[in-house]
Biotite code that builds the C-alpha atoms (Angstrom):
import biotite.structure as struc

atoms = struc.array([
    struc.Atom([-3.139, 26.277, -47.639], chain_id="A", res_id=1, res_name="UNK", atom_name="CA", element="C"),
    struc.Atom([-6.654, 25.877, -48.150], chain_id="A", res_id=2, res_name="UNK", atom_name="CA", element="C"),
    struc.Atom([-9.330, 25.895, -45.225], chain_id="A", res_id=3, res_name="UNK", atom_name="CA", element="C"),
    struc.Atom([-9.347, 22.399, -45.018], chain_id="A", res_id=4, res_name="UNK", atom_name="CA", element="C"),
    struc.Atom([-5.647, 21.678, -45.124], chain_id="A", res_id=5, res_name="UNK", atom_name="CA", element="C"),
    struc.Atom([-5.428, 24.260, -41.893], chain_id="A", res_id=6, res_name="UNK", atom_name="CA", element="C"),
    struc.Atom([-7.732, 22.028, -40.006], chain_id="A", res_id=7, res_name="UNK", atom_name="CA", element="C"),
    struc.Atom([-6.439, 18.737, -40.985], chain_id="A", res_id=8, res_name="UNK", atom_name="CA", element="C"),
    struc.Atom([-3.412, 19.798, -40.141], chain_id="A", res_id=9, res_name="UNK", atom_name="CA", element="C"),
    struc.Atom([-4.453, 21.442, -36.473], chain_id="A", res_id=10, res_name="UNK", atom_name="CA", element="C"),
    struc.Atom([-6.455, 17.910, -36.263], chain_id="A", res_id=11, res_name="UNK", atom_name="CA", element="C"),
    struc.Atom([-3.024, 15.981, -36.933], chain_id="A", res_id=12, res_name="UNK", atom_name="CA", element="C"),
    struc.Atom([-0.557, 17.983, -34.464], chain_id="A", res_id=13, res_name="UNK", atom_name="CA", element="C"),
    struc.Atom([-3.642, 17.752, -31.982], chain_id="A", res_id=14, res_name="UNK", atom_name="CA", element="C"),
    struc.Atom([-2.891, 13.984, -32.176], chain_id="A", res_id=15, res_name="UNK", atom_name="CA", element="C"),
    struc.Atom([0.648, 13.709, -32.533], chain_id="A", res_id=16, res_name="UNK", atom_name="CA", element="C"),
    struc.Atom([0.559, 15.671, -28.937], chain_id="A", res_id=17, res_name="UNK", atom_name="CA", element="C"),
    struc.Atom([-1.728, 13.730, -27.346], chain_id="A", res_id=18, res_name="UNK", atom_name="CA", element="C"),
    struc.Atom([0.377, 10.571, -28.642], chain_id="A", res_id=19, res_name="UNK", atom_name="CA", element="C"),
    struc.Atom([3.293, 11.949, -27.146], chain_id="A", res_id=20, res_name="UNK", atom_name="CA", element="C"),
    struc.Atom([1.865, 12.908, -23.710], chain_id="A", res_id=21, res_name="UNK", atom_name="CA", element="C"),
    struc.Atom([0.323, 9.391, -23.257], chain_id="A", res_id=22, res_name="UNK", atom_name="CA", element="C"),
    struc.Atom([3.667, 7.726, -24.379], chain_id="A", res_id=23, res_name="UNK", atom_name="CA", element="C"),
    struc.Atom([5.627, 9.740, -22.068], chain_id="A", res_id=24, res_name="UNK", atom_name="CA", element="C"),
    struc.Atom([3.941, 9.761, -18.928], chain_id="A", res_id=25, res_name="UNK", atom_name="CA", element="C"),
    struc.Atom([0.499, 7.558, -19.336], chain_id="A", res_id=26, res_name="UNK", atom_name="CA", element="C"),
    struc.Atom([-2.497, 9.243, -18.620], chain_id="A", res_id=27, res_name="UNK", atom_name="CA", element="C"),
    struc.Atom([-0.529, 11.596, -15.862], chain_id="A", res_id=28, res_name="UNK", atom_name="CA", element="C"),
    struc.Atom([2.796, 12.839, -14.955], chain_id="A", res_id=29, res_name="UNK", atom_name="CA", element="C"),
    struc.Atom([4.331, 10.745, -12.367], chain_id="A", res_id=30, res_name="UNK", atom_name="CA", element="C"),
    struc.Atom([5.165, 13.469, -10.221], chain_id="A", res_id=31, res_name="UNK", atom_name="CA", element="C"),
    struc.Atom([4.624, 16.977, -9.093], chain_id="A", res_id=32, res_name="UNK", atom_name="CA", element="C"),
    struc.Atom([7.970, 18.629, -8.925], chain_id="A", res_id=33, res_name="UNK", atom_name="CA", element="C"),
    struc.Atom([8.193, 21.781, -7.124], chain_id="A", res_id=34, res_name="UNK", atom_name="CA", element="C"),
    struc.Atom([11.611, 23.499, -7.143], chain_id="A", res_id=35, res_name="UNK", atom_name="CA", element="C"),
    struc.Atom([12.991, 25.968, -4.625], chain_id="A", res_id=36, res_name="UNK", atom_name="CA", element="C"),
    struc.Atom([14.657, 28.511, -7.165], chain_id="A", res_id=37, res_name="UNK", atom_name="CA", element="C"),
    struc.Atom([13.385, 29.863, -10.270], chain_id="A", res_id=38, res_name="UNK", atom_name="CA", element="C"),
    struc.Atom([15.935, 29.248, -12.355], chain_id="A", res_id=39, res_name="UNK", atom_name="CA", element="C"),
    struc.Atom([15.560, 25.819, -11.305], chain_id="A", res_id=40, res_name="UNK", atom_name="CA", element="C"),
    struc.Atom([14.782, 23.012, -14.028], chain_id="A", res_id=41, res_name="UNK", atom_name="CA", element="C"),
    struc.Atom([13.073, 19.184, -13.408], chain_id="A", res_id=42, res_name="UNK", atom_name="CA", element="C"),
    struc.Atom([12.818, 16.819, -16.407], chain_id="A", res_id=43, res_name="UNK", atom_name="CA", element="C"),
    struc.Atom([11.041, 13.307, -16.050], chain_id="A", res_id=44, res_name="UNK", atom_name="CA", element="C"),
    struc.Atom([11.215, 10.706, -18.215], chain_id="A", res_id=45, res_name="UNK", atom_name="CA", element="C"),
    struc.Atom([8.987, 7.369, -17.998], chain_id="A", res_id=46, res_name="UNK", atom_name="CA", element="C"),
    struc.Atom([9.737, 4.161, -19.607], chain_id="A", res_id=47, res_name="UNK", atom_name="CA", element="C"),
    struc.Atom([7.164, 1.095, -18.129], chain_id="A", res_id=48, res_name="UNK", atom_name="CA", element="C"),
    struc.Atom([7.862, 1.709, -14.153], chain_id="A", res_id=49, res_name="UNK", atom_name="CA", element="C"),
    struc.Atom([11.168, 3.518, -14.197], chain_id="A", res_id=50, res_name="UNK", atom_name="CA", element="C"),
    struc.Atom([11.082, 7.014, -14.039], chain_id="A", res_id=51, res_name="UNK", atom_name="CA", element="C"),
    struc.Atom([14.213, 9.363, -14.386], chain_id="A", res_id=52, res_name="UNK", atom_name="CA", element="C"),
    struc.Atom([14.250, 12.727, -12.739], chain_id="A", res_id=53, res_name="UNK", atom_name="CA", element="C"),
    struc.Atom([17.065, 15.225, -14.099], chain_id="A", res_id=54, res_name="UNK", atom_name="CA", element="C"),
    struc.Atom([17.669, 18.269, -12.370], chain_id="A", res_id=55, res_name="UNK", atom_name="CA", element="C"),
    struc.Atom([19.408, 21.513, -13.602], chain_id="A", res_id=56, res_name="UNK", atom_name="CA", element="C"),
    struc.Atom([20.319, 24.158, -11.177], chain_id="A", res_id=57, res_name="UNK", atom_name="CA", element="C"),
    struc.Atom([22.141, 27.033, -12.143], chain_id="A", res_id=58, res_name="UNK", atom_name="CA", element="C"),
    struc.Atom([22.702, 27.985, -8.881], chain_id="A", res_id=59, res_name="UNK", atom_name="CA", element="C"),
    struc.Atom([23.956, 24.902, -7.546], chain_id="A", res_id=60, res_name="UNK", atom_name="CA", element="C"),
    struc.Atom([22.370, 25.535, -4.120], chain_id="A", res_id=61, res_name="UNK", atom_name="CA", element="C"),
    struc.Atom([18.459, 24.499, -3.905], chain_id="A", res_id=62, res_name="UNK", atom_name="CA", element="C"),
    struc.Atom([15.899, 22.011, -3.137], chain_id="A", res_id=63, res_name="UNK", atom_name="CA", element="C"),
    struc.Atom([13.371, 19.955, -4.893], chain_id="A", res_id=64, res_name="UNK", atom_name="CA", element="C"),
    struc.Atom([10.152, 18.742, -3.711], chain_id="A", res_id=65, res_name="UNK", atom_name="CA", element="C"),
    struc.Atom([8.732, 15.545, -5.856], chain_id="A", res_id=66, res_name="UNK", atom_name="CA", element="C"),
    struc.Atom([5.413, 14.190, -5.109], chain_id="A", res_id=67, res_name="UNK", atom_name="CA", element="C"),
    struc.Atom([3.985, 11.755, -6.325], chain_id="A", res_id=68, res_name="UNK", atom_name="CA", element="C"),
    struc.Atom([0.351, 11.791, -8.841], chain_id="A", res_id=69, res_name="UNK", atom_name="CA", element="C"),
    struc.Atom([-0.159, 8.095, -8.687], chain_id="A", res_id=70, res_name="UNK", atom_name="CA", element="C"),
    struc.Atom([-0.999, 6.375, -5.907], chain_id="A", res_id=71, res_name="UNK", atom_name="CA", element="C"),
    struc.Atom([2.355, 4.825, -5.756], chain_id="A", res_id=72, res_name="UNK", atom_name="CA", element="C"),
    struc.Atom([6.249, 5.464, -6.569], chain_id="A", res_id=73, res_name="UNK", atom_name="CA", element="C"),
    struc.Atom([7.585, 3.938, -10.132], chain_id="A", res_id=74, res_name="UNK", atom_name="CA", element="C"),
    struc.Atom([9.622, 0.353, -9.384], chain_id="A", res_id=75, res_name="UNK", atom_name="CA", element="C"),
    struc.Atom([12.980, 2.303, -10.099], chain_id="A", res_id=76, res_name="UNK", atom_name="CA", element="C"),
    struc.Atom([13.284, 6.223, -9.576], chain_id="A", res_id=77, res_name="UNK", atom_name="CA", element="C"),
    struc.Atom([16.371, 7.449, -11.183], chain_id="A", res_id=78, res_name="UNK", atom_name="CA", element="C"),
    struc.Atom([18.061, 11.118, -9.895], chain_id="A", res_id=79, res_name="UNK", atom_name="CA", element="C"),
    struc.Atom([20.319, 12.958, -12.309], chain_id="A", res_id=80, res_name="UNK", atom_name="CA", element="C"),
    struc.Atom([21.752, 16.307, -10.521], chain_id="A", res_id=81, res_name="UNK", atom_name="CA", element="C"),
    struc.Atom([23.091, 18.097, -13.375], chain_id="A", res_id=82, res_name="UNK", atom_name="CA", element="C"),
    struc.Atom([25.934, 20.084, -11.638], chain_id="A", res_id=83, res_name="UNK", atom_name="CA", element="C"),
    struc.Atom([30.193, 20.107, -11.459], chain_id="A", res_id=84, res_name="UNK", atom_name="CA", element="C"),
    struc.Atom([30.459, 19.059, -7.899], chain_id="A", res_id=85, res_name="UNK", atom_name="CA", element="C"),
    struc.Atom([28.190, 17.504, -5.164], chain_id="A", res_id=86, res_name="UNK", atom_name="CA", element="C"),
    struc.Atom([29.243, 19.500, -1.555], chain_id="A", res_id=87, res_name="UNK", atom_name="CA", element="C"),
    struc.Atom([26.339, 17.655, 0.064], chain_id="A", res_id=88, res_name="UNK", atom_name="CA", element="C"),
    struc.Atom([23.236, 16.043, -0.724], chain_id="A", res_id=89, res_name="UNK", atom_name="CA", element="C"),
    struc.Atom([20.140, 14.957, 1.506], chain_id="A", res_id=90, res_name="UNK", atom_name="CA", element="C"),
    struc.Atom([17.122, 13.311, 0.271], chain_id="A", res_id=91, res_name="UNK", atom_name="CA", element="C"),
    struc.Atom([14.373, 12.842, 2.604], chain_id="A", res_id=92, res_name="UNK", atom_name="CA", element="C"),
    struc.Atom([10.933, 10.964, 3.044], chain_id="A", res_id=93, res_name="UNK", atom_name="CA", element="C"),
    struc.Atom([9.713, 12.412, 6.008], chain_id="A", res_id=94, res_name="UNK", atom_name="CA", element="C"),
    struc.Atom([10.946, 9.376, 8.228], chain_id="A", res_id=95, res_name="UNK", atom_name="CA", element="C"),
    struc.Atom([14.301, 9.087, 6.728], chain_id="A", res_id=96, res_name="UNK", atom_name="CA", element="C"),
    struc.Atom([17.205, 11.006, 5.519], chain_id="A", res_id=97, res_name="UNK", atom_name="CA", element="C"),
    struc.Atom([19.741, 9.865, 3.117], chain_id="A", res_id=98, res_name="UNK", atom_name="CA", element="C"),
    struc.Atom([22.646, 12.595, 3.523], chain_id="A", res_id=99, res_name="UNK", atom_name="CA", element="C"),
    struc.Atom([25.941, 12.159, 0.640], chain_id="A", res_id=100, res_name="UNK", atom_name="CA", element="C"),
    struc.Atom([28.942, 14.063, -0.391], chain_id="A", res_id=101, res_name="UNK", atom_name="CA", element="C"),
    struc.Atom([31.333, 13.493, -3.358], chain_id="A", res_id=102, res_name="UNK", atom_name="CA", element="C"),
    struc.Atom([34.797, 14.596, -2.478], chain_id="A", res_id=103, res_name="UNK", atom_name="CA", element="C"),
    struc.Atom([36.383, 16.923, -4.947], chain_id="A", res_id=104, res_name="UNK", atom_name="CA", element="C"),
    struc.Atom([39.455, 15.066, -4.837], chain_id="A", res_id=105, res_name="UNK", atom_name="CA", element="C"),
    struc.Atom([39.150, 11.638, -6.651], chain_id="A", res_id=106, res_name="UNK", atom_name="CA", element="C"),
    struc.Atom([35.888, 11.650, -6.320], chain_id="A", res_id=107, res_name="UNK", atom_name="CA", element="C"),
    struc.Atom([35.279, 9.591, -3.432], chain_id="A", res_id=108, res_name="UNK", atom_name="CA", element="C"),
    struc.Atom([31.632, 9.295, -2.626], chain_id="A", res_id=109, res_name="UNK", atom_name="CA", element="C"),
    struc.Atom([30.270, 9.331, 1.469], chain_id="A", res_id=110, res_name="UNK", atom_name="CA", element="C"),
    struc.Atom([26.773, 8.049, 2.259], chain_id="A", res_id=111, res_name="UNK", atom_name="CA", element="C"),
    struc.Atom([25.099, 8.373, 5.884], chain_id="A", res_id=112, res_name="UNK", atom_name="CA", element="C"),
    struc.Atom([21.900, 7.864, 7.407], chain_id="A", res_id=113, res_name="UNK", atom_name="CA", element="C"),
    struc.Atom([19.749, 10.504, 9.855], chain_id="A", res_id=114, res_name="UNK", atom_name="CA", element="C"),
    struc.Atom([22.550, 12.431, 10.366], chain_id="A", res_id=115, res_name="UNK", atom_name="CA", element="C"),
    struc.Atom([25.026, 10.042, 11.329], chain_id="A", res_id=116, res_name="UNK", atom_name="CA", element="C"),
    struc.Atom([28.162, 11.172, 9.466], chain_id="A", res_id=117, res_name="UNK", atom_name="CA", element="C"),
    struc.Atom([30.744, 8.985, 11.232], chain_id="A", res_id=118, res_name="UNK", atom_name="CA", element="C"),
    struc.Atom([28.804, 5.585, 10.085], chain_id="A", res_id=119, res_name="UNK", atom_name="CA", element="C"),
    struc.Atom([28.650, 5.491, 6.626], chain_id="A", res_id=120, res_name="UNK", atom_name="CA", element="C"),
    struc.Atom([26.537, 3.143, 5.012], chain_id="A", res_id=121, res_name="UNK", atom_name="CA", element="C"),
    struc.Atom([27.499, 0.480, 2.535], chain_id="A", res_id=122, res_name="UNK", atom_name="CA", element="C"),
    struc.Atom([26.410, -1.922, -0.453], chain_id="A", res_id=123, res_name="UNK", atom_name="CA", element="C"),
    struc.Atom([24.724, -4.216, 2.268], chain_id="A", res_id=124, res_name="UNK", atom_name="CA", element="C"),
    struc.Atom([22.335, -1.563, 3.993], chain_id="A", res_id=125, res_name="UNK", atom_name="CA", element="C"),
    struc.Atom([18.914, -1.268, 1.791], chain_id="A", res_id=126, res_name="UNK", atom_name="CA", element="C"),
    struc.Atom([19.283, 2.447, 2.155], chain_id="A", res_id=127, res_name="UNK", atom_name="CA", element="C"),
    struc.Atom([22.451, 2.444, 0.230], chain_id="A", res_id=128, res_name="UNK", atom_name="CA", element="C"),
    struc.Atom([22.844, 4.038, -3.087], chain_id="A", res_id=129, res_name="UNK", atom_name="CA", element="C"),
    struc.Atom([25.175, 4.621, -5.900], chain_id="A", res_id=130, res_name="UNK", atom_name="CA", element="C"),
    struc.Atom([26.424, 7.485, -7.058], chain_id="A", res_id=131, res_name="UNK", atom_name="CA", element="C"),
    struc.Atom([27.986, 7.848, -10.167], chain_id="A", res_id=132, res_name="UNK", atom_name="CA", element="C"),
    struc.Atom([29.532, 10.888, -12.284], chain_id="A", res_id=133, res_name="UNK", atom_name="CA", element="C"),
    struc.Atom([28.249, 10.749, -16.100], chain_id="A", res_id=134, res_name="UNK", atom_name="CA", element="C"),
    struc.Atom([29.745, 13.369, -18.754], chain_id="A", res_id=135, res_name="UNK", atom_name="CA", element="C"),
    struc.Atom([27.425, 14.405, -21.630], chain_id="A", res_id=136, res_name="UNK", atom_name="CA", element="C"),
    struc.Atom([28.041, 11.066, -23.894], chain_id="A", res_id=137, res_name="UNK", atom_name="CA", element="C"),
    struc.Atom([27.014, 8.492, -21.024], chain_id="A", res_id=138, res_name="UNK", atom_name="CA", element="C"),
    struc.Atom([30.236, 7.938, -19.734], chain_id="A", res_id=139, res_name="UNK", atom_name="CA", element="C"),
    struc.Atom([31.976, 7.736, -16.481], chain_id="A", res_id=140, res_name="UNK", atom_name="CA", element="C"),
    struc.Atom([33.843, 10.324, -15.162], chain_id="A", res_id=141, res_name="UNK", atom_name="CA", element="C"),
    struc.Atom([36.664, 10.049, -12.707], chain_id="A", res_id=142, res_name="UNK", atom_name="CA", element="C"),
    struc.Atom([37.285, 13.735, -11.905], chain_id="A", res_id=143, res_name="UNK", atom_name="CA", element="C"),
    struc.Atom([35.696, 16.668, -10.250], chain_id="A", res_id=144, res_name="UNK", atom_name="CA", element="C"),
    struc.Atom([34.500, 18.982, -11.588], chain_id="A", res_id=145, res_name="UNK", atom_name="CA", element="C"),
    struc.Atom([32.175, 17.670, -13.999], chain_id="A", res_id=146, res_name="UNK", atom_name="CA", element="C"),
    struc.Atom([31.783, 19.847, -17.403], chain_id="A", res_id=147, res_name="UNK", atom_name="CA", element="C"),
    struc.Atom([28.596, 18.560, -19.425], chain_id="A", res_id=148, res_name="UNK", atom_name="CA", element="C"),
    struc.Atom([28.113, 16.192, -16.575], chain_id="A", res_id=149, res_name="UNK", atom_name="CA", element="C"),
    struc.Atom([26.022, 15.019, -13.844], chain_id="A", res_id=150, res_name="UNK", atom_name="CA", element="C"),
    struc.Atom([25.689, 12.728, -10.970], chain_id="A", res_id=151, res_name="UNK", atom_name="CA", element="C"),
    struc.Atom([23.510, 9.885, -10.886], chain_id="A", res_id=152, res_name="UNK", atom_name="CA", element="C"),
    struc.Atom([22.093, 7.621, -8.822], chain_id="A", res_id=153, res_name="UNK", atom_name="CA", element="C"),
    struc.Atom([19.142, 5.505, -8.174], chain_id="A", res_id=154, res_name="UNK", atom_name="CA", element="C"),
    struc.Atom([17.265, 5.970, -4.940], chain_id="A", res_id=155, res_name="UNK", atom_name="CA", element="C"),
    struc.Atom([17.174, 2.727, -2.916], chain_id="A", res_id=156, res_name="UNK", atom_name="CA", element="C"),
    struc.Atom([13.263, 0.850, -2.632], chain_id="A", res_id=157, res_name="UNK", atom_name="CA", element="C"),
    struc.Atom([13.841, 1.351, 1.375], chain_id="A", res_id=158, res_name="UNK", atom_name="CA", element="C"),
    struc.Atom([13.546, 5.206, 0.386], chain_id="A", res_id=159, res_name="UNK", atom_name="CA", element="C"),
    struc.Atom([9.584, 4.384, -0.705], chain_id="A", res_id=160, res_name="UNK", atom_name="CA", element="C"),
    struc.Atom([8.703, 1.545, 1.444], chain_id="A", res_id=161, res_name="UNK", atom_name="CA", element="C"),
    struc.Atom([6.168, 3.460, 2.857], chain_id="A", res_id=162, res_name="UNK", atom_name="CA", element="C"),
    struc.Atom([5.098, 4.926, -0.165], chain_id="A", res_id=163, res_name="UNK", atom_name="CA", element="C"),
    struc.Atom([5.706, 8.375, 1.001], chain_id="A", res_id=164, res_name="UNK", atom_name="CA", element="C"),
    struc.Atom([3.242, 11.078, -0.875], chain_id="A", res_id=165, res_name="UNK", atom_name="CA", element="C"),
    struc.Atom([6.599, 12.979, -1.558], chain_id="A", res_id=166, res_name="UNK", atom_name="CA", element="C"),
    struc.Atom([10.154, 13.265, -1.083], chain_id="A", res_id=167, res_name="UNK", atom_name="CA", element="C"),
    struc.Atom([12.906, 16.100, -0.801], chain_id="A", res_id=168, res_name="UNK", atom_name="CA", element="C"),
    struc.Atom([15.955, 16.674, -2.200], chain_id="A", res_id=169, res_name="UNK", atom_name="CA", element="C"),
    struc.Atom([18.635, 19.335, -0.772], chain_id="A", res_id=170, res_name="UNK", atom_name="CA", element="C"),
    struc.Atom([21.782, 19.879, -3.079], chain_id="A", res_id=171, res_name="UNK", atom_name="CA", element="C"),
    struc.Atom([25.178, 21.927, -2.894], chain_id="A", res_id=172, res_name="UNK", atom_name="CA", element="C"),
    struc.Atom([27.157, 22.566, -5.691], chain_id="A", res_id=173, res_name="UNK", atom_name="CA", element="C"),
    struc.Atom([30.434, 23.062, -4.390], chain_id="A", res_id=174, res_name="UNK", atom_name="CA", element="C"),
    struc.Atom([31.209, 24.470, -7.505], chain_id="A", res_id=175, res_name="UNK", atom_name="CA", element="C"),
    struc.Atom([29.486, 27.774, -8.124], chain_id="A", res_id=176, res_name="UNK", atom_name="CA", element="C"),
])
Protein backbone atom coordinates (compact mmCIF):
# COMPACT_ATOMS: atom_id res chain seq x y z
CA UNK A 1 0.00 0.00 0.00
CA UNK A 2 1.54 3.06 -1.01
CA UNK A 3 1.82 6.27 1.31
CA UNK A 4 -1.06 7.70 -0.08
CA UNK A 5 -3.38 4.73 -0.11
CA UNK A 6 -2.54 4.51 3.94
CA UNK A 7 -3.89 7.95 4.36
CA UNK A 8 -6.81 7.81 2.15
CA UNK A 9 -7.71 5.01 3.70
CA UNK A 10 -7.18 6.39 7.58
CA UNK A 11 -9.13 9.57 5.96
CA UNK A 12 -12.09 7.13 4.86
CA UNK A 13 -12.53 4.95 8.22
CA UNK A 14 -12.11 8.47 9.98
CA UNK A 15 -15.43 9.22 8.19
CA UNK A 16 -17.23 6.14 8.13
CA UNK A 17 -16.87 6.54 12.19
CA UNK A 18 -17.89 9.76 12.48
CA UNK A 19 -20.99 8.77 10.13
CA UNK A 20 -21.80 6.14 12.39
CA UNK A 21 -21.55 8.05 15.72
CA UNK A 22 -23.80 10.89 14.37
CA UNK A 23 -26.35 8.29 12.98
CA UNK A 24 -26.48 6.50 16.15
CA UNK A 25 -26.76 8.91 18.76
CA UNK A 26 -26.73 12.64 17.04
CA UNK A 27 -24.19 14.81 18.11
CA UNK A 28 -24.21 13.01 21.83
CA UNK A 29 -25.13 9.91 23.55
CA UNK A 30 -28.46 10.17 25.06
CA UNK A 31 -27.42 9.03 28.28
CA UNK A 32 -24.74 8.48 30.80
CA UNK A 33 -25.07 4.98 32.05
CA UNK A 34 -23.28 4.10 35.09
CA UNK A 35 -23.53 0.45 36.21
CA UNK A 36 -23.09 -0.95 39.70
CA UNK A 37 -20.96 -4.15 38.77
CA UNK A 38 -18.17 -4.50 36.50
CA UNK A 39 -19.16 -7.12 34.64
CA UNK A 40 -22.10 -5.14 33.99
CA UNK A 41 -23.03 -4.20 30.23
CA UNK A 42 -25.50 -1.04 28.87
CA UNK A 43 -26.23 -0.80 25.12
CA UNK A 44 -28.33 2.22 23.66
CA UNK A 45 -29.74 2.42 20.59
CA UNK A 46 -31.43 5.72 19.04
CA UNK A 47 -33.80 5.83 16.25
CA UNK A 48 -35.55 9.70 15.90
CA UNK A 49 -36.79 10.06 19.78
CA UNK A 50 -36.91 6.46 20.91
CA UNK A 51 -34.11 5.23 22.61
CA UNK A 52 -33.60 1.49 23.70
CA UNK A 53 -31.49 0.65 26.68
CA UNK A 54 -30.36 -3.18 26.90
CA UNK A 55 -28.81 -4.37 29.86
CA UNK A 56 -26.60 -7.51 30.42
CA UNK A 57 -25.77 -8.60 33.86
CA UNK A 58 -23.99 -11.60 34.49
CA UNK A 59 -24.64 -11.47 37.87
CA UNK A 60 -28.19 -10.96 37.80
CA UNK A 61 -28.12 -8.79 40.95
CA UNK A 62 -27.15 -4.92 40.26
CA UNK A 63 -28.19 -1.49 39.55
CA UNK A 64 -28.02 0.97 36.80
CA UNK A 65 -27.86 4.61 36.95
CA UNK A 66 -29.00 6.44 33.46
CA UNK A 67 -28.76 10.08 33.16
CA UNK A 68 -29.60 11.90 30.83
CA UNK A 69 -26.95 14.29 28.23
CA UNK A 70 -29.73 16.21 26.65
CA UNK A 71 -31.68 18.45 28.25
CA UNK A 72 -34.59 16.18 28.04
CA UNK A 73 -35.66 12.29 28.02
CA UNK A 74 -36.28 10.65 24.32
CA UNK A 75 -40.40 10.49 23.58
CA UNK A 76 -40.19 6.59 24.18
CA UNK A 77 -37.37 4.97 26.45
CA UNK A 78 -37.30 1.32 25.90
CA UNK A 79 -35.62 -1.19 28.88
CA UNK A 80 -34.37 -4.60 27.81
CA UNK A 81 -33.00 -6.61 31.05
CA UNK A 82 -31.20 -9.33 29.47
CA UNK A 83 -31.57 -12.05 32.21
CA UNK A 84 -33.66 -15.71 32.83
CA UNK A 85 -35.88 -14.47 35.54
CA UNK A 86 -37.00 -11.06 37.03
CA UNK A 87 -37.17 -11.66 41.24
CA UNK A 88 -37.83 -7.93 41.53
CA UNK A 89 -37.36 -4.84 39.78
CA UNK A 90 -37.53 -1.05 40.93
CA UNK A 91 -36.97 1.84 38.78
CA UNK A 92 -36.85 5.12 40.34
CA UNK A 93 -36.86 8.98 39.52
CA UNK A 94 -36.15 10.38 42.67
CA UNK A 95 -39.97 11.15 43.40
CA UNK A 96 -41.28 7.89 42.30
CA UNK A 97 -40.71 4.25 42.40
CA UNK A 98 -42.00 1.76 40.03
CA UNK A 99 -41.34 -1.71 41.92
CA UNK A 100 -42.26 -5.28 39.52
CA UNK A 101 -41.81 -8.94 39.79
CA UNK A 102 -42.37 -11.70 37.15
CA UNK A 103 -43.46 -14.88 38.80
CA UNK A 104 -41.48 -17.91 37.83
CA UNK A 105 -44.48 -19.83 37.42
CA UNK A 106 -46.46 -18.78 34.23
CA UNK A 107 -45.00 -15.84 34.18
CA UNK A 108 -47.38 -13.64 35.75
CA UNK A 109 -46.15 -10.11 35.94
CA UNK A 110 -46.90 -7.70 39.44
CA UNK A 111 -46.53 -3.92 39.19
CA UNK A 112 -46.74 -1.49 42.38
CA UNK A 113 -46.15 1.95 43.16
CA UNK A 114 -43.85 3.54 46.29
CA UNK A 115 -43.83 0.51 47.91
CA UNK A 116 -47.28 -0.43 47.95
CA UNK A 117 -47.22 -4.17 47.14
CA UNK A 118 -50.84 -5.03 47.99
CA UNK A 119 -52.24 -2.37 45.24
CA UNK A 120 -51.02 -3.24 42.11
CA UNK A 121 -51.33 -0.98 39.40
CA UNK A 122 -53.06 -1.53 36.11
CA UNK A 123 -53.42 -0.55 32.26
CA UNK A 124 -55.41 2.63 33.46
CA UNK A 125 -52.74 4.20 35.93
CA UNK A 126 -50.09 6.40 33.75
CA UNK A 127 -47.40 4.75 35.78
CA UNK A 128 -48.25 1.41 34.41
CA UNK A 129 -45.99 -0.55 32.23
CA UNK A 130 -45.66 -3.66 30.25
CA UNK A 131 -43.55 -6.21 30.64
CA UNK A 132 -42.91 -8.65 28.22
CA UNK A 133 -40.47 -11.81 27.88
CA UNK A 134 -38.62 -11.79 24.30
CA UNK A 135 -36.30 -14.91 23.28
CA UNK A 136 -33.35 -14.16 20.95
CA UNK A 137 -35.53 -14.09 17.51
CA UNK A 138 -38.12 -11.33 18.78
CA UNK A 139 -40.56 -13.53 20.02
CA UNK A 140 -42.70 -13.98 23.00
CA UNK A 141 -41.98 -16.22 25.53
CA UNK A 142 -44.42 -17.82 27.88
CA UNK A 143 -42.03 -19.55 30.32
CA UNK A 144 -39.49 -18.81 32.94
CA UNK A 145 -36.59 -19.07 32.67
CA UNK A 146 -35.68 -17.26 29.69
CA UNK A 147 -32.55 -18.79 27.62
CA UNK A 148 -31.34 -16.13 24.91
CA UNK A 149 -34.01 -13.93 26.31
CA UNK A 150 -34.91 -10.83 27.98
CA UNK A 151 -37.60 -8.78 29.46
CA UNK A 152 -38.87 -5.76 28.02
CA UNK A 153 -40.74 -3.02 28.68
CA UNK A 154 -41.25 0.57 27.99
CA UNK A 155 -41.11 3.00 30.87
CA UNK A 156 -44.39 4.94 31.19
CA UNK A 157 -44.12 9.16 30.18
CA UNK A 158 -45.40 9.68 34.02
CA UNK A 159 -41.81 8.14 34.85
CA UNK A 160 -40.19 11.58 33.09
CA UNK A 161 -42.80 14.10 33.62
CA UNK A 162 -40.54 15.99 35.47
CA UNK A 163 -37.79 15.44 33.33
CA UNK A 164 -35.72 13.92 35.99
CA UNK A 165 -31.70 14.45 35.28
CA UNK A 166 -31.55 10.59 35.89
CA UNK A 167 -33.19 7.52 36.82
CA UNK A 168 -32.33 4.11 38.64
CA UNK A 169 -32.84 0.81 37.98
CA UNK A 170 -32.49 -2.13 40.73
CA UNK A 171 -32.75 -5.77 39.26
CA UNK A 172 -32.80 -9.47 40.71
CA UNK A 173 -32.25 -12.28 38.73
CA UNK A 174 -33.88 -14.94 40.46
CA UNK A 175 -32.03 -17.10 38.41
CA UNK A 176 -28.33 -17.07 39.17
Amino acid sequence: MSHIQAILFLLLAAIVGMTNTATAYGDDPPFKITTKRDDDKAVVTVEKDKATVSIHSPFGISQAVIERSGNNWPDVVTMRLNLKGLENLKIANGKVTLEAAVSSQGGKVRLWKDGREGSPLDSKNPFWMEIRMIVKDGKPMTSIPLTDGYFEMQLPKALFEDNPKSITVNWIDFYR
